[in-house]
N, C-alpha and C positions, 0 to 999 in steps of 0.2 A: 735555521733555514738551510735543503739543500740546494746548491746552485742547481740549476737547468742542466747545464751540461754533464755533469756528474748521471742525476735522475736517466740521461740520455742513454749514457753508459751502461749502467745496469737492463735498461730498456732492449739495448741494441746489441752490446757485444756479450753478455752473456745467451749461447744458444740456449733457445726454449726447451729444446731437446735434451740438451746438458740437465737442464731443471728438471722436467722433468726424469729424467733416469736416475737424478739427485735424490731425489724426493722421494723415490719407489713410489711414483704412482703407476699404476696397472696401465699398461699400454702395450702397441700392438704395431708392426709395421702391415699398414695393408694398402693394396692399389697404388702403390709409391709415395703414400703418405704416414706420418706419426701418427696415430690415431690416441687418446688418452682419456682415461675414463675424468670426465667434468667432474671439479670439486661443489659442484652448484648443485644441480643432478642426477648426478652420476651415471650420466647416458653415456654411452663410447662411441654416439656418433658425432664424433668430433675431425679434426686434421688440425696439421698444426703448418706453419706456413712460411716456409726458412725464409723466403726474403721479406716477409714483411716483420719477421721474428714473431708471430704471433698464431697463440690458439684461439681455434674458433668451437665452439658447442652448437650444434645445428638443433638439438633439443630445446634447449633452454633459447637460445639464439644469444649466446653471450660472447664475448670477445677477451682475449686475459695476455696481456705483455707478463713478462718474468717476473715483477711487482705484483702486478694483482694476482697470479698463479700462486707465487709463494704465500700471501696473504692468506686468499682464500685454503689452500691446501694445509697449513698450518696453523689458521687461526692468528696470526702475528699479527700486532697490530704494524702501520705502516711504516714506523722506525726501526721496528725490529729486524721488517722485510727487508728493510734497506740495509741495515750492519749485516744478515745473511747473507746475500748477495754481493754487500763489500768483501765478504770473506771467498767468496767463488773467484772474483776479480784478483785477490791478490794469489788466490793458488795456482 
């Protein structure tokens, strides 16, 4: 089991953006926002949303923290996602 706070961690203090540009997914600065093509979709009218650390998809209307981003963009399942992102934390 991971603790809460840990899950928090990966959730909050890795930028989405980070991930993003990690991941080489197709993205775009537009309007003053991260715009990023949805791994659900694949619409790019998306934004992503520095204070609440989270992408949004206005196509699909889905919502993705740095756990589900990685998930879905990778196929990981959800342990995986989490050792990936432990390794962004420790670099």
């Amino acid at each position: 089991m991971i603790p809460q706070h840990h899950l928090w961690r990966l959730r909050n203090e890795i930028k989405i953006e980070a991930l993003i540009k990690k991941l080489n997914v197709l993205s775009k600065e537009s309007e003053g926002y991260l715009r990023f093509q949805c791994p659900s979709c694949k619409n790019l009218n998306t934004a992503v949303n520095p204070r609440s650390n989270m992408g949004r998809c206005f196509g699909c209307e889905r919502n993705f923290n740095t756990i589900e981003l990685q998930m879905e963009e990778t196929g990981d399942a959800f342990l995986e996602a989490v050792a990936y992102l432990e390794g962004m934390l420790r670099s």
